[in-house]
C-alpha positions as CSV (number, residue, x, y, z in Angstrom):
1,X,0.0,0.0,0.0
2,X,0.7,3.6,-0.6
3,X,1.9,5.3,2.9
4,X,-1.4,7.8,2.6
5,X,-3.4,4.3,2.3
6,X,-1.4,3.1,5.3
7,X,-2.8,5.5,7.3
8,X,-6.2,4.6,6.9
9,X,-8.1,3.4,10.0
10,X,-9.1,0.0,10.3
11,X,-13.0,0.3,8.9
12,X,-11.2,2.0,5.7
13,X,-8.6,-0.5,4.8
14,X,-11.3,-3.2,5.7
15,X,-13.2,-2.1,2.8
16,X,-10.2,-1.0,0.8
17,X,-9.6,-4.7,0.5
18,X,-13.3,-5.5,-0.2
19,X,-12.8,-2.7,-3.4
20,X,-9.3,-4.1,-4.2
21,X,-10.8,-7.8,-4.4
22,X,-13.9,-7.1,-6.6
23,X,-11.6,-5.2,-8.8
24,X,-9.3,-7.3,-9.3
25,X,-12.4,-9.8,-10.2
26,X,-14.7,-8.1,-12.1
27,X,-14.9,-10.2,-14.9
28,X,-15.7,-13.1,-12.6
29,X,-18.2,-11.3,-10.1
30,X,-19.8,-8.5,-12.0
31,X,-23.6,-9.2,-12.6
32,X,-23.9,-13.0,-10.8
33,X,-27.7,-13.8,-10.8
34,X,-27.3,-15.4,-7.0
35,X,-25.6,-12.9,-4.7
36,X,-21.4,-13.2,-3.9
37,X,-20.8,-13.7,0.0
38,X,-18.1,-11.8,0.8
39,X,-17.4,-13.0,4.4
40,X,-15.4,-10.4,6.4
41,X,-13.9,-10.4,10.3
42,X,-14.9,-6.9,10.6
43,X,-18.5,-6.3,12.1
44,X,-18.2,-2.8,11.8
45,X,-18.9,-3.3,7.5
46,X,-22.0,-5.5,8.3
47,X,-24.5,-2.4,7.8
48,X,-22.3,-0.5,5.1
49,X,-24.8,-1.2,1.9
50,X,-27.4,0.3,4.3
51,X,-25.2,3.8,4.6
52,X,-26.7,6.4,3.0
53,X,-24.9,9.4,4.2
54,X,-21.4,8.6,2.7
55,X,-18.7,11.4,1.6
56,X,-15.1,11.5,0.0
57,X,-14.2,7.9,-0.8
58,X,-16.9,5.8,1.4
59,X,-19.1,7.8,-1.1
60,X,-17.2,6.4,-4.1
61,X,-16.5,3.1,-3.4
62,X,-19.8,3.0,-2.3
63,X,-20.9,3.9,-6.0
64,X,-18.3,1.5,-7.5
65,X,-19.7,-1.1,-5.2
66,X,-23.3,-0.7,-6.7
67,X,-22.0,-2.6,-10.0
68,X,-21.7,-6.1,-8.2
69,X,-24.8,-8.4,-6.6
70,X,-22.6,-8.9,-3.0
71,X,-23.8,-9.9,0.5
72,X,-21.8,-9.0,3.5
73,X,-21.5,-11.6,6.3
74,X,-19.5,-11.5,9.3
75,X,-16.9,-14.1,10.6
76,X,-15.3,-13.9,13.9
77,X,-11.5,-13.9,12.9
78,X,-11.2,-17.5,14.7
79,X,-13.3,-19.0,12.3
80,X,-12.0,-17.3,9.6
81,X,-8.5,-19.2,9.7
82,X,-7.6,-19.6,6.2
83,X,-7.6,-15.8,5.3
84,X,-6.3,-15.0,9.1
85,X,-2.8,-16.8,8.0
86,X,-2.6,-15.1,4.7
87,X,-3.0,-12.0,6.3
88,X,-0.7,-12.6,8.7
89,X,2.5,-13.4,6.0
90,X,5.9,-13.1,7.4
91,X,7.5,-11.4,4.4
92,X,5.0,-8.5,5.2
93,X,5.6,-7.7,8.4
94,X,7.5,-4.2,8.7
95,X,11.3,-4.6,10.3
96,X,11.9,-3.5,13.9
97,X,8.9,-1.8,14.0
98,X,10.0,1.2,11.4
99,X,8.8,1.7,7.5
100,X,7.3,-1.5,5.7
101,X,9.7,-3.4,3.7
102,X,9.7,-3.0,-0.1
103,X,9.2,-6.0,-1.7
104,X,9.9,-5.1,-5.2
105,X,13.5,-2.8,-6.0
106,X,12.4,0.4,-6.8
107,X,14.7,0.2,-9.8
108,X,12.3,-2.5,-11.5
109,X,9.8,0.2,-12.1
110,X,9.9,2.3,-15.0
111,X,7.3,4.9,-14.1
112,X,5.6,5.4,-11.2
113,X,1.9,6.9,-11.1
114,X,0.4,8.7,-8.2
115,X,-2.8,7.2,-6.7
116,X,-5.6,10.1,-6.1
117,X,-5.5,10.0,-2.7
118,X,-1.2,10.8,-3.0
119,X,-2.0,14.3,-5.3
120,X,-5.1,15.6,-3.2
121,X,-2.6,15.6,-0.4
122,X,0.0,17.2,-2.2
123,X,-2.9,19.7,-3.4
124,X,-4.4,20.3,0.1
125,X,-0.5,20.6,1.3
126,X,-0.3,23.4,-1.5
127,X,-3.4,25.4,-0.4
128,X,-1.2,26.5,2.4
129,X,1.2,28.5,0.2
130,X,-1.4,30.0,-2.1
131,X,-1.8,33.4,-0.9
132,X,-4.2,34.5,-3.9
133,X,-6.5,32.0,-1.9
134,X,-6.5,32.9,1.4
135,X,-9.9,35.6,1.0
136,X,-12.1,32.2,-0.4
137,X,-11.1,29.8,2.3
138,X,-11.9,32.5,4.8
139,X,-15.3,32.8,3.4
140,X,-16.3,29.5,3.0
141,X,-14.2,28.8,6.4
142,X,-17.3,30.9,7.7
143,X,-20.2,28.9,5.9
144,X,-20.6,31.8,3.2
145,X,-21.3,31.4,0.0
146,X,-19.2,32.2,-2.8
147,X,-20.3,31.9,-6.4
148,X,-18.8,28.5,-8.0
149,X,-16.7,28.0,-4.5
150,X,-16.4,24.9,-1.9
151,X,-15.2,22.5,0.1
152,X,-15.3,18.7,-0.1
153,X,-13.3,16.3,2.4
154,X,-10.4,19.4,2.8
155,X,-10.4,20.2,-1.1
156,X,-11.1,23.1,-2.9
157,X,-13.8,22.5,-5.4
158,X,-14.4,25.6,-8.6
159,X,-17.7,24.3,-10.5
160,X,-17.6,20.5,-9.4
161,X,-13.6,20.4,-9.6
162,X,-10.6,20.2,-7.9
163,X,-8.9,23.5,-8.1
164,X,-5.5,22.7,-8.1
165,X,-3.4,25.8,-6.7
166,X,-0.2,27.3,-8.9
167,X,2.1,24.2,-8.2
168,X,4.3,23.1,-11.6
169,X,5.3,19.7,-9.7
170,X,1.4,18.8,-9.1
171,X,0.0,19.8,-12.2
172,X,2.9,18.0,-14.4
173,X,2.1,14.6,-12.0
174,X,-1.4,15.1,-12.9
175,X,-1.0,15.7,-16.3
176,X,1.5,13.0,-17.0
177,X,-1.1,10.5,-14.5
178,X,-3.9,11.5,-17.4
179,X,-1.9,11.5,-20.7
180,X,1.3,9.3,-20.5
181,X,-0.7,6.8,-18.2
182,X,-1.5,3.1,-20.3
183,X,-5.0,3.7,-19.5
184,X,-5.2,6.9,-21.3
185,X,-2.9,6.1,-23.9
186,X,-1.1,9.2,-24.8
187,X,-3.8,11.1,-26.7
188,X,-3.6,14.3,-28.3
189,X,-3.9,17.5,-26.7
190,X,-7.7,17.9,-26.9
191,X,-8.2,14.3,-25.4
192,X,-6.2,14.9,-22.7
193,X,-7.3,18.2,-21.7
194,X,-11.0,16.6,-21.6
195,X,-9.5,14.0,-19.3
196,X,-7.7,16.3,-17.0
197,X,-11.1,19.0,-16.9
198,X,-13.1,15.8,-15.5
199,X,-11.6,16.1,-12.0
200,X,-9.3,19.1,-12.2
201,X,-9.2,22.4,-13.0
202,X,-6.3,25.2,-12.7
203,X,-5.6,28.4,-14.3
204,X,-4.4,28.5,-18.0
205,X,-5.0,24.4,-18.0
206,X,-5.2,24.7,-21.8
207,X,-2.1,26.2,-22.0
208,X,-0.6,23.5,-19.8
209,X,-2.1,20.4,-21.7
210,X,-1.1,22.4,-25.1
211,X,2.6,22.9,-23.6
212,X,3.0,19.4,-22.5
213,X,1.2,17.5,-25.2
214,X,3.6,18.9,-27.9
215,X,6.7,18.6,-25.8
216,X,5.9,14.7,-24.9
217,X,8.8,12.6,-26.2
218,X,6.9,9.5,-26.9
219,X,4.4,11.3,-28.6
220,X,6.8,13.0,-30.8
221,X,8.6,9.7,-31.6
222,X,5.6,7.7,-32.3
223,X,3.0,10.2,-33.6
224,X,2.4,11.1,-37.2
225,X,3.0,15.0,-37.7
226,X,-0.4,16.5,-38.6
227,X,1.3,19.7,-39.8
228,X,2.6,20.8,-43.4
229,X,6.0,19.7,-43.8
230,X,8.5,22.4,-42.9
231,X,10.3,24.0,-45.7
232,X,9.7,26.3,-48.1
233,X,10.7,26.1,-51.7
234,X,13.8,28.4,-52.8
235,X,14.1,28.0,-56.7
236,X,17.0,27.1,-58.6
237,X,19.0,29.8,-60.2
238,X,18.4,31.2,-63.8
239,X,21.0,30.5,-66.2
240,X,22.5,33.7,-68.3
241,X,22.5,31.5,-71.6
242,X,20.9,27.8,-73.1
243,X,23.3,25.1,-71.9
244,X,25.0,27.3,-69.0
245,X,23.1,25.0,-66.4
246,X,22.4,21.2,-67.2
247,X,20.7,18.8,-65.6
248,X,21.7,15.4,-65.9
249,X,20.2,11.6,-64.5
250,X,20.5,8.0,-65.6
251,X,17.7,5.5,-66.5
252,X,18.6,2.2,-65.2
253,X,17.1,-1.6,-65.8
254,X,15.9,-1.4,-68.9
255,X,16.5,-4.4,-71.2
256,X,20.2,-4.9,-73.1
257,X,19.8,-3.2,-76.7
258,X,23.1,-3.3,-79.1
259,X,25.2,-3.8,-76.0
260,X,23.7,-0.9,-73.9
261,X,21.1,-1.1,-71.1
262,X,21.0,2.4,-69.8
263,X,20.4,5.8,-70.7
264,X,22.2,9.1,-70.0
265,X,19.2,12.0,-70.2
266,X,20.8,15.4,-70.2
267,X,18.4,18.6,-70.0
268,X,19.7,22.2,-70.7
269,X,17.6,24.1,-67.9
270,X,16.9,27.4,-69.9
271,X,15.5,26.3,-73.4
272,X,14.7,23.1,-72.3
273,X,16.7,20.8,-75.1
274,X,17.3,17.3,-74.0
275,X,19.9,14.7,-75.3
276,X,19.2,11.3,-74.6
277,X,22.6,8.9,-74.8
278,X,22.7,5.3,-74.5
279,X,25.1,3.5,-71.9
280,X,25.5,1.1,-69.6
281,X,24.6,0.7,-66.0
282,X,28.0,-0.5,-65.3
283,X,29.6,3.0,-66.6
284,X,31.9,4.7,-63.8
285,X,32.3,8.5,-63.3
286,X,34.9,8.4,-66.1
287,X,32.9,6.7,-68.7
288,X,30.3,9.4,-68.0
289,X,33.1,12.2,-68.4
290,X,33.7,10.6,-71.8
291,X,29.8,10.6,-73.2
292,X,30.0,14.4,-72.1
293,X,32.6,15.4,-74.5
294,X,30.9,14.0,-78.0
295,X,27.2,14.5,-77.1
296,X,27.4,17.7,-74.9
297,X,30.2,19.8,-74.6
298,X,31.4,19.5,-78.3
299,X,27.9,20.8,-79.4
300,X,26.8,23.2,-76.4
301,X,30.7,24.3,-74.9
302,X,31.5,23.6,-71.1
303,X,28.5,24.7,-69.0
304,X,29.0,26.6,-65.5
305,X,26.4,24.4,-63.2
306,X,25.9,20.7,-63.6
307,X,22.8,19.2,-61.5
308,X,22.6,15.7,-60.6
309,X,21.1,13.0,-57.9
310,X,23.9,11.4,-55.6
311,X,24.4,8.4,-58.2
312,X,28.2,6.9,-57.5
313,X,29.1,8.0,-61.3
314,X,27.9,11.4,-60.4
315,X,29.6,11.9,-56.9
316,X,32.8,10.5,-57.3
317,X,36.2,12.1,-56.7
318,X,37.5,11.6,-60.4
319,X,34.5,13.5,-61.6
320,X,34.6,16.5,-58.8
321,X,38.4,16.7,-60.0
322,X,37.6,16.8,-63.3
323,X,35.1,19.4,-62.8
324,X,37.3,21.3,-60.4
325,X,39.7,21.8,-63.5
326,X,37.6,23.2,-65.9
327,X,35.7,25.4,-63.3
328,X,32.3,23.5,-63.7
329,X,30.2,23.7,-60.4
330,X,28.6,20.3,-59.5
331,X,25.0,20.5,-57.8
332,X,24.2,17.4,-56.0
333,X,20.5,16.3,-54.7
334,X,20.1,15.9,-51.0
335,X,19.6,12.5,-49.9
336,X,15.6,11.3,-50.5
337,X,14.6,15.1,-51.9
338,X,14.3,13.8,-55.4
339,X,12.6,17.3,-56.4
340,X,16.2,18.7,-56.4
341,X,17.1,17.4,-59.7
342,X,13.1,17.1,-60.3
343,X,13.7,18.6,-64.0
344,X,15.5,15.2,-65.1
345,X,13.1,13.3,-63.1
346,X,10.4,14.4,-65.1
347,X,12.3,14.2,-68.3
348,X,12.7,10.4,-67.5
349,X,9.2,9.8,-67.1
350,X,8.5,11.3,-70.9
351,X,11.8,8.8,-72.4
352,X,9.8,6.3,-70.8
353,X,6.9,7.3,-72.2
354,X,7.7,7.3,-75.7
355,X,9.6,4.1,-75.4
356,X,6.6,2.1,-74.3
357,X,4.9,3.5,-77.8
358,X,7.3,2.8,-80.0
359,X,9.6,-0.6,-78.6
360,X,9.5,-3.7,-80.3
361,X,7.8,-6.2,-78.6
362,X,11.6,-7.8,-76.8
363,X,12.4,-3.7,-76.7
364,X,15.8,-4.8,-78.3
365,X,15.4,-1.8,-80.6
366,X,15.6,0.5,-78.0
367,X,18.7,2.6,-78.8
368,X,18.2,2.9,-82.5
369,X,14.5,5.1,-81.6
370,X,16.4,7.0,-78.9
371,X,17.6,9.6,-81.4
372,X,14.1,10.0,-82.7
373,X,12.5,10.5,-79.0
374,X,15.4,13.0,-78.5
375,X,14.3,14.8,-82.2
376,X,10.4,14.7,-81.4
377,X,11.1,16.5,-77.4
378,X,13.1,19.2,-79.0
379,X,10.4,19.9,-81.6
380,X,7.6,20.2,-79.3
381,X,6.2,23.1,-77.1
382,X,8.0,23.4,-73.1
383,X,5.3,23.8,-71.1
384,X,7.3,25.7,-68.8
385,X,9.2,28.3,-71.3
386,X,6.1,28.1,-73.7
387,X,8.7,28.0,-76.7
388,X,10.1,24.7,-78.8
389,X,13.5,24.2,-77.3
390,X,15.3,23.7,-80.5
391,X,13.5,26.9,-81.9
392,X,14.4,28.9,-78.6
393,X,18.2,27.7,-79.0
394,X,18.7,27.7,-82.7
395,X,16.0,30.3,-84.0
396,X,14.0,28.0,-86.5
397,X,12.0,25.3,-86.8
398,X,13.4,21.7,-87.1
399,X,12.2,20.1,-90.7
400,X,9.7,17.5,-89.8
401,X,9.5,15.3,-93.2
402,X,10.4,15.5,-96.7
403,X,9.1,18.3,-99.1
404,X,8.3,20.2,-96.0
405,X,7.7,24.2,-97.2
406,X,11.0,26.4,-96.1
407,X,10.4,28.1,-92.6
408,X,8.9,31.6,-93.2
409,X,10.2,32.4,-89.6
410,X,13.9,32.0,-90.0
411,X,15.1,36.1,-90.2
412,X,17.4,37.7,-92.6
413,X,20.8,38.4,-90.9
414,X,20.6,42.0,-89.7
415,X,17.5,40.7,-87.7
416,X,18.6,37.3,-86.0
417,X,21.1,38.9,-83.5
418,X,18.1,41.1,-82.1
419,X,15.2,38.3,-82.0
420,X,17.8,36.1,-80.4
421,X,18.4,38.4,-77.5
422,X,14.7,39.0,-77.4
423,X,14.3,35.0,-77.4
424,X,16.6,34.9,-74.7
425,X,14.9,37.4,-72.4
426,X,12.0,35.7,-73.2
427,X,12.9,32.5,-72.0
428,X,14.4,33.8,-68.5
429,X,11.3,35.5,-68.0
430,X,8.7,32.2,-68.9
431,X,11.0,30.1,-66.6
432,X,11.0,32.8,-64.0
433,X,7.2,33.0,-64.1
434,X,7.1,29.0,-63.8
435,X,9.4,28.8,-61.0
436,X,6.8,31.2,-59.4
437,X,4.2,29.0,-60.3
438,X,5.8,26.0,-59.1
439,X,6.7,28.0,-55.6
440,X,3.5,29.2,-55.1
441,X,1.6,25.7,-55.4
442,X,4.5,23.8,-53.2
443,X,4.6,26.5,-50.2
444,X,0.8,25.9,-49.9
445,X,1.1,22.4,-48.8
446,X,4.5,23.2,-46.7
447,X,5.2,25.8,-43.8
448,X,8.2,28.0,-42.9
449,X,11.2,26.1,-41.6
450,X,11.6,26.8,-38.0
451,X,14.7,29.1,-36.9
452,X,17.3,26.1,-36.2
453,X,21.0,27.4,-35.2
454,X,23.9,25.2,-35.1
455,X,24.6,23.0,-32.0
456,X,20.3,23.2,-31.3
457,X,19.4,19.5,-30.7
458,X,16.9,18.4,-33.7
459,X,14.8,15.1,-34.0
460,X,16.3,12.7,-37.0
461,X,13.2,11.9,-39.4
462,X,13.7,7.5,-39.3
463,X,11.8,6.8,-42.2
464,X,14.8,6.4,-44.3
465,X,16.7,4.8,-41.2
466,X,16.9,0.8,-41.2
467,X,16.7,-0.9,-37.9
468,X,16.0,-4.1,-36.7
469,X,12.3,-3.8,-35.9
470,X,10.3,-6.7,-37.5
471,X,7.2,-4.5,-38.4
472,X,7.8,-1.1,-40.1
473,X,4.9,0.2,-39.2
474,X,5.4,0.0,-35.5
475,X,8.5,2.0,-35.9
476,X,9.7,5.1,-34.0
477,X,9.0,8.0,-36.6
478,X,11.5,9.9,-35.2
479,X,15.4,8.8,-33.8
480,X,16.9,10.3,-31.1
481,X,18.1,14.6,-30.9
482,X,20.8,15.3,-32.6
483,X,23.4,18.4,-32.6
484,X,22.6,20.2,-35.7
């Protein structure tokens, strides 16, 4: 027993055990058609059902006792032998007289929660150093009456509830006894400030639930994250020119065709032209080097910005050498934010596309219609820059078939310097405008990031994290803090 329990009087702990019994039994006793003898040494309980003027916890275990069909006999303690002894254990006697002995280590608990009885003394111990309340027990000291005020068994009640005085220790035990407790299961913050305004009330007890709901460590490790995701979307640099910035990205697993079974997709961000080169899935950072050179940089010159995923042909030390020497900045995505290099991502979806359409059935043809999926992308309209990316680079149209009419739109000479600036400013301006778009429609499902400086402690996102946990979705959803 608790030491406020042991402090009982006899009648109390008499019927403590009674309560104690049924509960731990319910399943057997509750609702017998012939009544359950519950034979006791104590006379003294022989007329309790009869009570009728019962307060504080007579009164409620009195109403608990209402569930069950009991009769109450007495049994002189002689007679009663069997439950004499077993009250009577040797291991539960105290030692020398002093403090009962423990008979579990303290150690072997992991949390320990306080029985009502232990937090209304704690709260009626705290009265004592609430000034602000001084003026109410005084006036209900004296039997008057004040408006949503009064006392029950030495407690303070506001409305029906337990007014709990301005003590952080009590109010934390309580709220951790009604929210990290197995019985109520850790629920959010409405659920547990329902649960706490049952019994108790305090000043700015919202507030308190609010702050300690969000702050719960198990609920931050375990709990789905009903906000947006922080982070908003900061786009990617305009290039000055067409092939200043590239993106780049490789298609893997596709079936072997003439030796390859890979392809290199390289997209130039401002006009939107696309090169799509066979390879192999094997090729290291220097074979990619090497496809650069024919199909790139002979055509386009050496662009300033390169932007990639984290492949191991495109993060390798041979390639950040190599771009070291000719002054070409490498761009890599961060780890599982795909939307980084989301331009070749996209691109790949529209090879694939085409493929599919045009493949022989054992799609061993592959590479030979690669150079006609690159000619039929560059001849149709960007979404994004509104302008055919061959046209925007070159300044006419691309002939699409034999006999085809000349194109009225190529320009004499002293024109074409002048509509290709134009073209140019054109094109920054339609991707500017789409990045807007693209910003605008991502921030509405995101939020700002919060203001993290170095060395703050952060929670690690384990969704990406392997561990040894059989079931995944049982897993923590967040790792421990880490320094930032």
């Amino acid at each position: 027993m608790t030491p406020a329990k042991r402090n009982y009087d006899i009648y109390h702990k008499e019927l403590l055990a009674i309560v104690k019994a049924l509960k731990e039994w319910r399943h057997l006793l509750e609702g017998t058609a012939l009544p359950v003898q519950i034979i006791t040494d104590h006379k003294n309980l022989e007329p309790f059902k009869a009570s009728k003027d019962l307060r504080g916890r007579l009164a409620w275990w009195a109403g608990f006792l209402l569930e069950f069909n009991f009769q109450l006999k007495y049994c002189p303690g002689k007679t009663n032998g069997k439950a004499d002894i077993l009250s009577r254990k040797d291991e539960h006697r105290p030692l020398g007289g002093g403090e009962s002995r423990a008979l579990l280590d303290p150690n072997l608990f992991i949390a320990a929660i306080e029985p009502d009885e232990v937090l209304d003394d704690q709260i009626c111990d705290a009265y004592l150093q609430d000034e602000q309340l001084s003026h109410i027990k005084e006036a209900l000291q004296k039997n008057d009456k004040v408006k949503n005020w009064s006392w029950n068994n030495g407690l303070l009640m506001f409305k029906n509830e337990i007014y709990v005085p301005n003590d952080d220790l009590i109010c934390k035990d309580i709220l951790a006894s009604h929210h990290d407790n197995m019985a109520a299961g850790h629920p959010g913050q409405f659920r547990t400030l329902e649960l706490v305004n049952r019994k108790y009330y305090w000043k700015s007890l919202k507030k308190s639930v609010t702050s300690y709901v969000s702050h719960c460590e198990s609920c931050i490790r375990n709990k789905h994250s009903n906000q947006l995701p922080p982070g908003l979307l900061n786009p990617i640099e305009l290039p000055l020119c067409p092939w200043d910035h590239i993106n780049y990205n490789l298609i893997t697993g596709l079936p072997e065709s003439e030796g390859f079974d890979a392809i290199l997709t390289v997209v130039n961000r401002m006009s939107r032209m696309v090169h799509f080169i066979p390879t192999t899935s094997r090729a290291s950072a220097s074979d990619i080097a090497n496809l650069f050179v024919p199909y790139v940089w002979k055509l386009h010159s050496l662009p300033s910005k390169t932007i990639s995923d984290r492949g191991p042909q495109f993060n390798s030390a041979f390639l950040k050498q190599l771009y070291k020497r000719l002054d070409i900045k490498p761009s890599l995505s961060t780890a599982f934010r795909p939307q980084t290099d989301g331009l070749a991502e996209r691109l790949n979806q529209v090879v694939k596309i085409y493929l599919c359409h045009y493949v022989a059935y054992k799609q061993d043809d592959r590479v030979g219609i690669l150079p006609m999926a690159e000619f039929a992308y560059n001849d149709s309209v960007n979404a994004s820059t509104n302008q055919i990316p061959f046209f925007a680079c070159y300044g006419f149209h691309l002939r699409f078939s034999i006999g085809q009419q000349a194109d009225k739109s190529v320009p004499h000479a002293d024109e074409q310097a002048d509509q290709l600036k134009a073209r140019m400013e054109e094109l920054q301006s339609s991707v500017t405008l789409a990045n807007k778009k693209i910003k605008h429609y991502y921030d509405l499902k995101h939020r700002s990031p919060e203001d993290i400086k170095v060395g703050d402690k952060v929670w690690l996102d384990a969704r990406n994290i392997k561990t040894e946990q059989l079931v995944a979705r049982l897993q923590l959803k967040r790792s421990d803090r880490i320094k930032f």
